[in-house]
N, C-alpha and C positions, 0 to 999 in steps of 0.2 A: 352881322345882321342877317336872321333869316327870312327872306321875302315871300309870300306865301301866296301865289297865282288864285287859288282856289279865293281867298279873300279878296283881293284885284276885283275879279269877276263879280263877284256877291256885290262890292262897293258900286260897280260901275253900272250893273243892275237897277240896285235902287237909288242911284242918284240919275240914271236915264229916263227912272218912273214918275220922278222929283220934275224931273226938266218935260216930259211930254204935258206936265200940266202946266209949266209955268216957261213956257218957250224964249220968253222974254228975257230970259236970262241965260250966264253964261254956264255950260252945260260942265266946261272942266273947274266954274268958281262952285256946284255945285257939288261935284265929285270929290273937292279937295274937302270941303268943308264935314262932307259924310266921312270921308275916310281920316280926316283929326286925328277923332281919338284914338286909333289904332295904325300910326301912319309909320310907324316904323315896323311893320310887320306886310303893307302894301308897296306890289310891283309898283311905284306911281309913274313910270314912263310906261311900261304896261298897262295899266289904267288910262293914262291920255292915249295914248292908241285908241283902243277900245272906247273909248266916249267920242272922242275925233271921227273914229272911223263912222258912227252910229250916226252921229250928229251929220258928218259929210253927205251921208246916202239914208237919211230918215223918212225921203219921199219916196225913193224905190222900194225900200221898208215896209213903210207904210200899203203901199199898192201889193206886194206880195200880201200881207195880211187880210 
């Protein structure tokens, strides 16, 4: 299986774009859900990183921007 970082990132992207509007929800049930259809071609513990790590520090985030 080849796992493709570049796709990881894209997924975790717009499934973080998906969650800043709908915060209510859980940001990695949002991430698995985008990355479905292509999930054997996603890092997905690379992905939970990347969405964990966003989600963890989304207010200092936030304040930088």
């Amino acid at each position: 299986m080849s796992v493709n970082r570049h796709l990881s990132r894209t997924i975790a992207m717009q499934s973080l774009y998906e969650w800043d509007f709908h915060r209510d929800q859980d940001a990695l049930k949002i991430a698995e859900r985008v990355a479905q259809p292509v999930v054997k071609d996603v890092d997905v513990e690379y992905l939970h990183r990347v969405v964990e790590g966003v989600v963890k520090h989304v207010e200092e985030i936030d304040q930088l921007i």
